[in-house]
Z-matrix of the N, CA and C atoms (Angstrom, degrees):
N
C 1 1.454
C 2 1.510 1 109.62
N 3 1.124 2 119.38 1 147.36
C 4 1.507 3 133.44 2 -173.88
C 5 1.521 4 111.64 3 -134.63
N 6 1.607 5 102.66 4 107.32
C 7 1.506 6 123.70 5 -164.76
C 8 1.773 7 118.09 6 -115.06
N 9 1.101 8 133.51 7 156.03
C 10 1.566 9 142.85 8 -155.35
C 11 1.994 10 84.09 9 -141.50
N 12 1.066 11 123.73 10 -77.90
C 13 1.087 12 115.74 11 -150.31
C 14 1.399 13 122.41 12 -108.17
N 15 1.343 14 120.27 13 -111.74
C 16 1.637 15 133.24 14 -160.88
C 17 1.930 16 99.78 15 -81.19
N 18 1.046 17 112.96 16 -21.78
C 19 1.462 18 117.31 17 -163.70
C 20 1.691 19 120.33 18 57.00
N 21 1.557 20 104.06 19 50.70
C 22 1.656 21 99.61 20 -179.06
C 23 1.600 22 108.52 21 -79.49
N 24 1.343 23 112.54 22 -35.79
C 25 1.297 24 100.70 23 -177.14
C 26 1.647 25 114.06 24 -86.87
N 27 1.301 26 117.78 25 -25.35
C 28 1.302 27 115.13 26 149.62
C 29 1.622 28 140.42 27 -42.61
N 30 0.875 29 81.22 28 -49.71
C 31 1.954 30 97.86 29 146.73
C 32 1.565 31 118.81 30 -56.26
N 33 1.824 32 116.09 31 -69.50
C 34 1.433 33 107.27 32 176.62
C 35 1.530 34 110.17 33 -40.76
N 36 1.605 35 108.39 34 -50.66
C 37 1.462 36 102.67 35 -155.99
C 38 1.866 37 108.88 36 -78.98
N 39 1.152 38 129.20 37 -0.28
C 40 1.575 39 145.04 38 160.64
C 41 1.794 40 105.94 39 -65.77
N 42 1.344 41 109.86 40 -63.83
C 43 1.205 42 111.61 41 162.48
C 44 1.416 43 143.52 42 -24.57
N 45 1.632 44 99.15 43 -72.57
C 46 1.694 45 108.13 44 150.09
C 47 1.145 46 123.38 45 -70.71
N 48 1.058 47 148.27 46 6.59
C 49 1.464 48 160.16 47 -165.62
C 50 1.794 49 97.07 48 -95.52
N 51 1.699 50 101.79 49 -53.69
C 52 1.732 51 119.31 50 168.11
C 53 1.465 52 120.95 51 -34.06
N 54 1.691 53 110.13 52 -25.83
C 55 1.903 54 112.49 53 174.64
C 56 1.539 55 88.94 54 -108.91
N 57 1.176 56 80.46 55 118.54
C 58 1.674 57 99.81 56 151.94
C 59 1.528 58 117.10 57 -48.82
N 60 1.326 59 119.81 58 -36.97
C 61 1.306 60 98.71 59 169.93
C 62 1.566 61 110.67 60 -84.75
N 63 1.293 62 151.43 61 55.45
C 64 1.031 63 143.52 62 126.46
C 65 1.590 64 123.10 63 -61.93
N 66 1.635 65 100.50 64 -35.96
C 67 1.654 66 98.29 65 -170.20
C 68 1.137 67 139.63 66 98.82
N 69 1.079 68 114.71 67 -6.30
C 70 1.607 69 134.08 68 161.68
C 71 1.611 70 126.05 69 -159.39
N 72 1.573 71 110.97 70 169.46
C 73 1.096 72 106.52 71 177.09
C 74 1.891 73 102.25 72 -147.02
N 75 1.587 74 90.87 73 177.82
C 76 1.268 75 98.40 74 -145.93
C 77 1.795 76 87.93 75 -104.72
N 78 1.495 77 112.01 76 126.89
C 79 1.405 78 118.64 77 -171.17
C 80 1.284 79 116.68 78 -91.28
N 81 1.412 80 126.49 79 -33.68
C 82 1.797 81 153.28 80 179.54
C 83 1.272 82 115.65 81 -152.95
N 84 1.307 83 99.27 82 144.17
C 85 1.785 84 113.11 83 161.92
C 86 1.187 85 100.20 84 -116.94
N 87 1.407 86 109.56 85 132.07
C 88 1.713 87 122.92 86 163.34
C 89 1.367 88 112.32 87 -123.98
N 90 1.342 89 114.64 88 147.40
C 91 1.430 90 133.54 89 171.58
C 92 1.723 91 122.37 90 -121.96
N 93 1.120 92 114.34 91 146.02
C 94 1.078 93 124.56 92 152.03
C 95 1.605 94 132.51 93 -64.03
N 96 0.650 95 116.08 94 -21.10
C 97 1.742 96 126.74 95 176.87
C 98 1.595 97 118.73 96 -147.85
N 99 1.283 98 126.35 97 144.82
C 100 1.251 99 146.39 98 177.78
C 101 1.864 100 113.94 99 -46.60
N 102 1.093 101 105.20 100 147.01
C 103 1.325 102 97.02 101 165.12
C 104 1.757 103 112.85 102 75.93
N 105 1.311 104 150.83 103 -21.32
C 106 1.021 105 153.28 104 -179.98
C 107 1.331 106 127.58 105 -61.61
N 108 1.049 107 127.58 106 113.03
C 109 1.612 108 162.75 107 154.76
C 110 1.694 109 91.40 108 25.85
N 111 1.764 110 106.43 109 -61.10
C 112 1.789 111 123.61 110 -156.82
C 113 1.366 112 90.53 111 -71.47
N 114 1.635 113 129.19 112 -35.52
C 115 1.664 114 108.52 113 -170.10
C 116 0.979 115 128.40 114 -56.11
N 117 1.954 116 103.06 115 -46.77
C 118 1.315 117 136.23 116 -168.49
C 119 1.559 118 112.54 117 -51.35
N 120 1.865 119 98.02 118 -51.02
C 121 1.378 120 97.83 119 161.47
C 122 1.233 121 150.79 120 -36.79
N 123 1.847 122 96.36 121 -70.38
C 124 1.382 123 113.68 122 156.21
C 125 0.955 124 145.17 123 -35.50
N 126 2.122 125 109.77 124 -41.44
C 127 1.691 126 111.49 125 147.66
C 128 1.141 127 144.94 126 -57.75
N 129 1.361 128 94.46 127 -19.68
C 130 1.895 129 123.79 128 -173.83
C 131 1.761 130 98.29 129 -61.87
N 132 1.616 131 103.21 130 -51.80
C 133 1.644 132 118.23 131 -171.90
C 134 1.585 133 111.41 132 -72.28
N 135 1.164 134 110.07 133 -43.47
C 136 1.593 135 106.58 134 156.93
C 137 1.669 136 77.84 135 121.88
N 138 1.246 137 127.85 136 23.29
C 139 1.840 138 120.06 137 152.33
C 140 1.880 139 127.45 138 -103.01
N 141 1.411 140 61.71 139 131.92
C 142 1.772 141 90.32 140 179.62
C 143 1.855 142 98.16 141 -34.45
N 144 1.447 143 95.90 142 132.48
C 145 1.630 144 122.83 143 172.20
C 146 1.445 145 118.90 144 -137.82
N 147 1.140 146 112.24 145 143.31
C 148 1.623 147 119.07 146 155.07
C 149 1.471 148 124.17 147 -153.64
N 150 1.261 149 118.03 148 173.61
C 151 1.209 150 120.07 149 -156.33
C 152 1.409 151 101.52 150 -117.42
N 153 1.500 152 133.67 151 139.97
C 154 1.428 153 118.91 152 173.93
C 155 2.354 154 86.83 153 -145.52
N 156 1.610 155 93.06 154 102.25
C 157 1.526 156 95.23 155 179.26
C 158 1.525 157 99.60 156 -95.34
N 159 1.481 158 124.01 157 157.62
C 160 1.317 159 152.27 158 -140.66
C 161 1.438 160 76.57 159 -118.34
N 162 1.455 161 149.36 160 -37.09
C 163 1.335 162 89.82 161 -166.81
C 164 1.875 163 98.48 162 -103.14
N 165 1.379 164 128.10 163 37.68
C 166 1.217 165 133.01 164 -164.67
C 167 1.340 166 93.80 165 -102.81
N 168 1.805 167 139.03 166 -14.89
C 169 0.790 168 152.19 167 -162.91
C 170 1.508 169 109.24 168 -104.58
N 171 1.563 170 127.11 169 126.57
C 172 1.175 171 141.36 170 163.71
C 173 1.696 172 102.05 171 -35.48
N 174 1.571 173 124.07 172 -80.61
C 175 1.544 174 126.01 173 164.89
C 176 1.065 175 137.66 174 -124.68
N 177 1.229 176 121.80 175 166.84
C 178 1.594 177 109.80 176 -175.70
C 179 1.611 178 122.83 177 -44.88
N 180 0.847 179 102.10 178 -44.89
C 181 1.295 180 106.85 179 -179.21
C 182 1.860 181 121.95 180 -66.11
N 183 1.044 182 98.11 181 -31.10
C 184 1.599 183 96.10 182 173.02
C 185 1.159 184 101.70 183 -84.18
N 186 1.621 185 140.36 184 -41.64
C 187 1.550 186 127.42 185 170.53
C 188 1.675 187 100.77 186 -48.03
N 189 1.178 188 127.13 187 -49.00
C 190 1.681 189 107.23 188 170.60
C 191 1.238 190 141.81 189 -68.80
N 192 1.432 191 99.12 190 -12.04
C 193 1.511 192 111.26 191 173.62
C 194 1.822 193 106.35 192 -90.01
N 195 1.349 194 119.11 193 -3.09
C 196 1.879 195 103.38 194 -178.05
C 197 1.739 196 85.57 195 -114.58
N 198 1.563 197 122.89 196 -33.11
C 199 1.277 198 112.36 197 171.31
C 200 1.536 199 117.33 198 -45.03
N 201 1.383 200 122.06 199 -51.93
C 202 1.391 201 124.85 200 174.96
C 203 1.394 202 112.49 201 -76.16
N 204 1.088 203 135.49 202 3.65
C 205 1.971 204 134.26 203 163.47
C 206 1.643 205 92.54 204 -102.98
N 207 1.107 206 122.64 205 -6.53
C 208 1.874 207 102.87 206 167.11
C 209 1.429 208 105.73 207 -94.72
N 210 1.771 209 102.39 208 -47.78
C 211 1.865 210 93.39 209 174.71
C 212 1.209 211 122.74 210 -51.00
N 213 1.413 212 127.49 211 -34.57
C 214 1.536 213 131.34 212 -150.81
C 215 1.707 214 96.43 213 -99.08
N 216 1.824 215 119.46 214 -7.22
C 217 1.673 216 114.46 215 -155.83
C 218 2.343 217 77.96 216 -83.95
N 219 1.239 218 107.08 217 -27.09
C 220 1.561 219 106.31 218 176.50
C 221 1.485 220 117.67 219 -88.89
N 222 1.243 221 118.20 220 5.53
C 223 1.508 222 119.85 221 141.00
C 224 1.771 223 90.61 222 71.01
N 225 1.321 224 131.86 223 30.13
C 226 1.467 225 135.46 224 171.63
C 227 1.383 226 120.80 225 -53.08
N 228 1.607 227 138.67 226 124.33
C 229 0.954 228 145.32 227 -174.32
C 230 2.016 229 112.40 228 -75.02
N 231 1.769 230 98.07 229 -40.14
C 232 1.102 231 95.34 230 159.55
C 233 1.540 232 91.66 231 -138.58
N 234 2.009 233 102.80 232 165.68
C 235 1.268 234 126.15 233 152.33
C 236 1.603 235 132.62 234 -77.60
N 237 1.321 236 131.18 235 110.88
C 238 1.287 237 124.29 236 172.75
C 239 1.495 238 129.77 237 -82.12
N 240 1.486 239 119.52 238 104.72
C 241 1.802 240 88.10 239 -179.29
C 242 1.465 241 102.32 240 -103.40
N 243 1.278 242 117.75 241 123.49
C 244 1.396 243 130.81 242 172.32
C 245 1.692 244 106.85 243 -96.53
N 246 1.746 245 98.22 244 89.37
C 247 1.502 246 77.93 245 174.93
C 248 1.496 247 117.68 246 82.69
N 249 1.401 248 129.83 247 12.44
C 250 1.257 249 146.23 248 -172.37
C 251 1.482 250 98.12 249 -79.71
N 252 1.268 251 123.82 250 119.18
C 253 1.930 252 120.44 251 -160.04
C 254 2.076 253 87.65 252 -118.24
N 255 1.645 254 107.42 253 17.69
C 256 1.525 255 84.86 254 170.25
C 257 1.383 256 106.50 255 -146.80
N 258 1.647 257 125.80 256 149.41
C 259 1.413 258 128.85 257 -153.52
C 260 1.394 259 106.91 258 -92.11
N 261 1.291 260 129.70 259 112.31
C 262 1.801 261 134.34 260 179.77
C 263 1.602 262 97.65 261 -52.15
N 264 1.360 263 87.22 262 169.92
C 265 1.903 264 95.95 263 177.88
C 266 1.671 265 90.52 264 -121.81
N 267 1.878 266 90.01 265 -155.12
C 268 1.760 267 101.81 266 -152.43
C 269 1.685 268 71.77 267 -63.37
N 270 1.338 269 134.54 268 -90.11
C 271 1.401 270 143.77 269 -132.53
C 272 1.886 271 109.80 270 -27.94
N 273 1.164 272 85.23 271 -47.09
C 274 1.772 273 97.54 272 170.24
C 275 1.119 274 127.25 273 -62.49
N 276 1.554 275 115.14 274 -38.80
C 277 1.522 276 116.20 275 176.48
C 278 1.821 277 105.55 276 -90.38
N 279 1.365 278 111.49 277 -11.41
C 280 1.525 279 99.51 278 168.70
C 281 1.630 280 110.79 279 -59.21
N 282 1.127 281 98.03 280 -77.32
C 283 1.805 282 131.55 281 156.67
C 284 1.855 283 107.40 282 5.87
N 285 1.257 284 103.57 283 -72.28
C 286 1.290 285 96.38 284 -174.16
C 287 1.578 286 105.80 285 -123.01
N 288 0.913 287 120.87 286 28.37
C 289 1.470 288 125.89 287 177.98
C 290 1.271 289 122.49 288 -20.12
N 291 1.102 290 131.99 289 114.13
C 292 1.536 291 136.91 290 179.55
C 293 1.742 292 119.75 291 65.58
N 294 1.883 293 91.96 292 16.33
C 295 1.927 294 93.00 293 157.49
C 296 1.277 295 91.20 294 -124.11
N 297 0.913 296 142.83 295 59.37
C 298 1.421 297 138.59 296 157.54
C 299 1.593 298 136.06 297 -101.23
N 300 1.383 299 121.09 298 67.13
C 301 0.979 300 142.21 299 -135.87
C 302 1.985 301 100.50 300 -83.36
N 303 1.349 302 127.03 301 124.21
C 304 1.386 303 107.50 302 173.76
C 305 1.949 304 98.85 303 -141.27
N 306 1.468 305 106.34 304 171.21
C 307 1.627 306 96.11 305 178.12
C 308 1.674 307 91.93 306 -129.73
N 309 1.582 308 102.23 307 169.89
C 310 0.933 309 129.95 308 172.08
C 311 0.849 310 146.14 309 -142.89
N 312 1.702 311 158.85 310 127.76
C 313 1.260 312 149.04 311 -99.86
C 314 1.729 313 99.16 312 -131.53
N 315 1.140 314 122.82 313 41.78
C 316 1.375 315 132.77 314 -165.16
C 317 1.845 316 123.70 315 178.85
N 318 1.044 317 119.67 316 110.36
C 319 1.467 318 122.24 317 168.76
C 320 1.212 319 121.31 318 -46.05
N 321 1.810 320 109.07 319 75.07
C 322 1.459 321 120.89 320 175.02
C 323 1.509 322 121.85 321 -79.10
N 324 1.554 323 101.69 322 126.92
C 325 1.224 324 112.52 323 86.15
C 326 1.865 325 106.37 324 -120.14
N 327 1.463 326 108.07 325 8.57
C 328 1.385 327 132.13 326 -164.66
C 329 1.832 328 92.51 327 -89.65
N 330 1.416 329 124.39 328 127.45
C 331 1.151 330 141.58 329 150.54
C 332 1.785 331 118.87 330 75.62
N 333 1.277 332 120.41 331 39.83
C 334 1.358 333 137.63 332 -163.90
C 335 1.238 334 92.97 333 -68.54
N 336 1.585 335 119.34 334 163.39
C 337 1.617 336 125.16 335 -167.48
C 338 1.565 337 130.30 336 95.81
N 339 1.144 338 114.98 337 179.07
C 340 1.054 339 104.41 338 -167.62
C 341 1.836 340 117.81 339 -90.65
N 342 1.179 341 114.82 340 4.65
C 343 1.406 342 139.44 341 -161.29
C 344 1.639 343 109.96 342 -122.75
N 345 1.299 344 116.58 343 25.03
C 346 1.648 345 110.83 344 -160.81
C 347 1.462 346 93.76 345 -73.47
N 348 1.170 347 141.17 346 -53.16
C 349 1.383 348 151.24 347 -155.17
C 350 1.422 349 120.02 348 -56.22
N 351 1.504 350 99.07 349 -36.71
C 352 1.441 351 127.19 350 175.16
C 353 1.746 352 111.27 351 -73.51
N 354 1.460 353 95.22 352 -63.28
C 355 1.976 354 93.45 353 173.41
C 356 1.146 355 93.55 354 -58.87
N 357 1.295 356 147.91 355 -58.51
C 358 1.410 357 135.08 356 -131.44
C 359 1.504 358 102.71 357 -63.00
N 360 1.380 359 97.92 358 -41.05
C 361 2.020 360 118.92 359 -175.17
C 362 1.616 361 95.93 360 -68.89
N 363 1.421 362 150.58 361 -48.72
C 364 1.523 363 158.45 362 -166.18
C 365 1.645 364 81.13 363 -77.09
N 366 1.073 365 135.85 364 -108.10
C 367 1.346 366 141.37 365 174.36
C 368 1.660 367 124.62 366 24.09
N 369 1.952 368 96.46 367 -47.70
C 370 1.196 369 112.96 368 -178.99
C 371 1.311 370 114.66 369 87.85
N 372 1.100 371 134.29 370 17.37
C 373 1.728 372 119.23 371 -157.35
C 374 1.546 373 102.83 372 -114.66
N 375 1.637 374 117.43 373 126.53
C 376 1.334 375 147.42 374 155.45
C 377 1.854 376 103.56 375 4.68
N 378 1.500 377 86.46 376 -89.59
C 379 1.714 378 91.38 377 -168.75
C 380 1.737 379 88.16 378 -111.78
N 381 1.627 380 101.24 379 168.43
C 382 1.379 381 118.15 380 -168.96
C 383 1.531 382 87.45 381 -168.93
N 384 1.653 383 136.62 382 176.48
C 385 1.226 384 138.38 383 179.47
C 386 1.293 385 104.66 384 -178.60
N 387 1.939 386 106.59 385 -132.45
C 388 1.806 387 108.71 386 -172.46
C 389 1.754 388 81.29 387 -148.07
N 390 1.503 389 66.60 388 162.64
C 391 1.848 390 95.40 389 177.73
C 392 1.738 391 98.13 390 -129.58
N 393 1.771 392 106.72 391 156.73
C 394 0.856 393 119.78 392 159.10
C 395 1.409 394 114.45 393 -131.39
N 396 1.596 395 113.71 394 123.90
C 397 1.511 396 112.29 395 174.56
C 398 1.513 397 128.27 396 -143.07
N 399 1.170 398 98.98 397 -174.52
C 400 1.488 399 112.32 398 173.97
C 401 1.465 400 115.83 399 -61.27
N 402 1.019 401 125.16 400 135.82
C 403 1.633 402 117.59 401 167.86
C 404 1.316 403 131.17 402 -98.25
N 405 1.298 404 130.00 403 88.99
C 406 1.190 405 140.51 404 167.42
C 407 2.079 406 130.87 405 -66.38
N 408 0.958 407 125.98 406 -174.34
C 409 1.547 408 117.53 407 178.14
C 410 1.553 409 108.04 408 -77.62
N 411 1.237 410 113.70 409 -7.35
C 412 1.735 411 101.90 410 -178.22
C 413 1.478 412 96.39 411 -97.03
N 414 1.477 413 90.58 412 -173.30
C 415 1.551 414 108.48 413 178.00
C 416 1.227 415 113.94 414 -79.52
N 417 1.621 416 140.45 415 130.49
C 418 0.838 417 141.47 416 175.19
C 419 1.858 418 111.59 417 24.67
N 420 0.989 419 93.82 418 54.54
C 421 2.042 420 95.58 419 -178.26
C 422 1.714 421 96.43 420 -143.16
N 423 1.364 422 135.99 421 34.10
C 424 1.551 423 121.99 422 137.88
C 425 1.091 424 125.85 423 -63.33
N 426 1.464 425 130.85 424 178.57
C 427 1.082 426 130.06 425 174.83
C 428 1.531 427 123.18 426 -96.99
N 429 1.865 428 97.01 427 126.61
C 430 1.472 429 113.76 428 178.93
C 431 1.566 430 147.31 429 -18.98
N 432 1.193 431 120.08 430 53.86
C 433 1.258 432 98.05 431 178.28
C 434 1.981 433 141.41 432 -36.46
N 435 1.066 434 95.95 433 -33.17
C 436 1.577 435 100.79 434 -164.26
C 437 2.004 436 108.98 435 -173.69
N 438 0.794 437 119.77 436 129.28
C 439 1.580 438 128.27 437 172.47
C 440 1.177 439 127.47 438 -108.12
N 441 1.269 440 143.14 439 172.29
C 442 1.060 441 148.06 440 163.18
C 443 1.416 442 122.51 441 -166.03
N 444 1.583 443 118.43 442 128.92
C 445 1.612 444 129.39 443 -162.12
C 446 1.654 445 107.31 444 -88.62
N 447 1.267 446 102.71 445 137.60
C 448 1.695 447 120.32 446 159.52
C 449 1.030 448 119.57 447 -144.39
N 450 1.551 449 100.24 448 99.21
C 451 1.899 450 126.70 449 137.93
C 452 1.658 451 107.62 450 23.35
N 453 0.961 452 139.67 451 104.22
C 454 1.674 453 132.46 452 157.99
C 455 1.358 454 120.23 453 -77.17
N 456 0.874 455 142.04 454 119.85
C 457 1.874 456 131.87 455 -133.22
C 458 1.648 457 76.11 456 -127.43
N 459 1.570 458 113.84 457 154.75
C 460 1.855 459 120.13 458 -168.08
C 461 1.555 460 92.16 459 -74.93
N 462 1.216 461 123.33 460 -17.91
C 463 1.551 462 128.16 461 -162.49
C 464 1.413 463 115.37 462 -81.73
N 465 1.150 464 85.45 463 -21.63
C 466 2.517 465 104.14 464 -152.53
C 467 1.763 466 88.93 465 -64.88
N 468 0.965 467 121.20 466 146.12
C 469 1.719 468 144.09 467 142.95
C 470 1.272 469 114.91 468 -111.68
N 471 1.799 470 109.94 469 174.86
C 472 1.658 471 75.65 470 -156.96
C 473 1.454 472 129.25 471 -84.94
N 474 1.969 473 102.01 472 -10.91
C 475 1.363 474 114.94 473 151.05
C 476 1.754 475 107.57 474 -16.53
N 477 1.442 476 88.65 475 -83.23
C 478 1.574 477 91.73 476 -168.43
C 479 1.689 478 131.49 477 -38.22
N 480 1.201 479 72.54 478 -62.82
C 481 1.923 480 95.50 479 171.27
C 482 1.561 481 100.09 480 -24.53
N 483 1.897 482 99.77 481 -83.96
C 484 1.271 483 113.11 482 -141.91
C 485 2.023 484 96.53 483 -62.35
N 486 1.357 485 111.59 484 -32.37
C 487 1.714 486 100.23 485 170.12
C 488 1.175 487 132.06 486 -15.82
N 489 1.502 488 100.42 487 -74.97
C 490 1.758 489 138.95 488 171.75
C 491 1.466 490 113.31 489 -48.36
N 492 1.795 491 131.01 490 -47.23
C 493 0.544 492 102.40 491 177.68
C 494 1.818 493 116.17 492 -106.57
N 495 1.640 494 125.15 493 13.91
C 496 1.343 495 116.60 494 130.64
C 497 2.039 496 140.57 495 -49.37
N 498 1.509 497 78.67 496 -13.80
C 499 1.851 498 76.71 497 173.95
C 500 1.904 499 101.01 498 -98.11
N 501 0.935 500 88.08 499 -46.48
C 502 1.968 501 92.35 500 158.47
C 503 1.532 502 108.78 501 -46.67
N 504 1.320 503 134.78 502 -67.24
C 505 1.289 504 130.04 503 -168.80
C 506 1.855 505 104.74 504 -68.38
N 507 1.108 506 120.99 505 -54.68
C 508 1.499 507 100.69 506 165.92
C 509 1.021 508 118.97 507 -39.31
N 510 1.093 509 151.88 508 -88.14
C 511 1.599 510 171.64 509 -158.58
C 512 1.348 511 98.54 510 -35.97
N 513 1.756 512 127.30 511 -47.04
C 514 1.371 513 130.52 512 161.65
C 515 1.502 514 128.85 513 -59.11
N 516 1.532 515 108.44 514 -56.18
C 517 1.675 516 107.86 515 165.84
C 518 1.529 517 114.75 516 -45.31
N 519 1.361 518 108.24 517 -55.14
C 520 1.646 519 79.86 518 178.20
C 521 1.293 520 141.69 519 -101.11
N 522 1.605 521 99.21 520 -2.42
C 523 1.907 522 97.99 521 137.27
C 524 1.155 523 117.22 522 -49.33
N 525 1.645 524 132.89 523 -62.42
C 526 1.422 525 132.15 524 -149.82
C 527 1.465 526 94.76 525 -67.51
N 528 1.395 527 121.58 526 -66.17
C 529 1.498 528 124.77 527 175.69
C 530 1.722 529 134.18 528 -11.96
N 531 1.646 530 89.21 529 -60.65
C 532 1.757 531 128.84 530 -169.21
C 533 2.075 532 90.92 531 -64.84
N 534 1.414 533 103.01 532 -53.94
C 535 1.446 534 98.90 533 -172.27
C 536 1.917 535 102.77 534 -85.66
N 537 0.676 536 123.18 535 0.08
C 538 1.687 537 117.43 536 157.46
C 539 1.428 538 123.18 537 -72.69
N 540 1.527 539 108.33 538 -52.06
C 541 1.177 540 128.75 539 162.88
C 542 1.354 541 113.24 540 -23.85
N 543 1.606 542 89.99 541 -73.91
C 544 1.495 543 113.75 542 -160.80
C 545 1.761 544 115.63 543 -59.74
N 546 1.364 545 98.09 544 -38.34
C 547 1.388 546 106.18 545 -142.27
C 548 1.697 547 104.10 546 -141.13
N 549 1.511 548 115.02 547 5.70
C 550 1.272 549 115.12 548 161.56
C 551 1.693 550 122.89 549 87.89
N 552 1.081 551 142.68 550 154.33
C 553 1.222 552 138.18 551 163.82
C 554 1.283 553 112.64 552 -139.69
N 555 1.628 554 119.24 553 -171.13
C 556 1.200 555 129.39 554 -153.39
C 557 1.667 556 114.07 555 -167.85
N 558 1.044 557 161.51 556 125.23
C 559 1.054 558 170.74 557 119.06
C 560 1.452 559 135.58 558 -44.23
N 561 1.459 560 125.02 559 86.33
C 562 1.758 561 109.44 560 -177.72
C 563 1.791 562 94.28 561 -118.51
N 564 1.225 563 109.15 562 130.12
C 565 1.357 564 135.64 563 153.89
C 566 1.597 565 77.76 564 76.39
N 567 1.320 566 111.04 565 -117.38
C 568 1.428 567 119.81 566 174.84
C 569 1.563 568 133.23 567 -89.40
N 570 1.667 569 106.33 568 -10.44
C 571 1.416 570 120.00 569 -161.19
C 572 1.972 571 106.04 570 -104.51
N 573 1.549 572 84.31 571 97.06
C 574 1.757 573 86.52 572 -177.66
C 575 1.465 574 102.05 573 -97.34
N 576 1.630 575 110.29 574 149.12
C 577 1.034 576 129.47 575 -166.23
C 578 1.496 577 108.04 576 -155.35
N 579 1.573 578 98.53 577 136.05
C 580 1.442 579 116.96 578 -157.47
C 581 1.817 580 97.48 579 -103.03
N 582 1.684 581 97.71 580 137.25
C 583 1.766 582 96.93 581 179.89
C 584 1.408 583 104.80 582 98.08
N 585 1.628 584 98.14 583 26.20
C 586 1.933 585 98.52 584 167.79
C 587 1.665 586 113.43 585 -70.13
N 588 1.339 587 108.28 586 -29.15
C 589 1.295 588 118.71 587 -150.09
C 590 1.154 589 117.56 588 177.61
N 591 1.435 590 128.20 589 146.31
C 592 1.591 591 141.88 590 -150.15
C 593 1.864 592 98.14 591 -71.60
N 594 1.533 593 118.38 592 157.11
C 595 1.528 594 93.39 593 162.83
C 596 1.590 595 86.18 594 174.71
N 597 1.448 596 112.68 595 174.29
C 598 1.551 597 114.75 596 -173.11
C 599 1.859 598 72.14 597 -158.98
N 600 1.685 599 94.85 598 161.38
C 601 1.713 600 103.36 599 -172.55
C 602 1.658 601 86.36 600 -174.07
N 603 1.624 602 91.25 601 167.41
C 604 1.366 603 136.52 602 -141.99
C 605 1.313 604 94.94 603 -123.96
N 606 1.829 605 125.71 604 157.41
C 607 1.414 606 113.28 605 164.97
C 608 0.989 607 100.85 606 145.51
């Protein structure tokens, strides 16, 4: 798993990870920066972590090329980014191509970036939620695994908002996750679909 901040969903997904019948377990936590919420955790549980920061790196590209020789030294079936606040390059998306699992705080293809919560609230619109997807070279534009809607209440700011729909986006990662694991997926053109095929994974 590959973490930026507090590690809440890193946590949910540690949790379910605890029944064996979930189906997988979690091999490393890595971060981008020092000090973050997900390491602390991860050490707490007694899993392997490390840190690989972007600006410790001569260029982008070589921070993606030793980031992907730490993910790949744990041999992960899929990648998790919980909260991952920085964009992999080609070496990374060669690497694990089409397990690259990330979420998002907005019903995309609507409000991609790092600010969705905020347009979504300027925008005006009713319901808004999280996505879980595939990770491709664009911004938040792979293909969909799984969604989930939240209500925009006349009251919400985006404090509020984005709360509500972080307990929504947990609750999805490790459903969406748990049944990949379990039960396999698949990808055609753009339309991914979970329950291609039997499978248990690492990560």
């Amino acid at each position: 798993m590959l973490v930026s901040g507090t590690g809440s969903i890193l946590q949910a997904l540690m949790d379910a990870c605890a029944d064996p019948g979930y189906g997988a377990r979690i091999v490393a936590v890595g971060a981008d920066r020092t000090g973050t919420g997900g390491v602390a955790r991860a050490e707490a549980a007694g899993i392997p972590t490390f840190v690989r920061r972007l600006k410790d790196s001569p260029e982008r590209f070589a921070w993606d090329r030793m980031l992907t020789s730490e993910c790949a030294a744990f041999e992960p079936d899929l990648v998790i980014m919980a909260g991952f606040l920085k964009l992999v390059g080609a070496d990374f998306l060669r690497q694990f191509d089409g397990r690259i699992v990330n979420t998002h705080p907005a019903l995309l293809p609507s409000f991609p970036g790092l600010h969705s919560v905020r347009d979504a609230l300027r925008h005006g619109v009713k319901v808004t939620g999280c996505s879980v997807i595939l990770v491709d070279a664009g911004v938040d534009s792979g293909p969909i695994l799984a969604q989930e809607s939240v209500p925009v209440l006349d009251t919400d700011d985006e404090a509020t908002l984005h709360e509500r729909i972080k307990v929504a986006e947990r609750t999805l990662v490790v459903d969406t996750v748990g049944r990949m694991v379990r039960d396999g997926w698949s990808v055609q053109e753009r339309r991914a679909r979970i329950g291609a095929s039997a499978g248990r994974a690492r990560w």
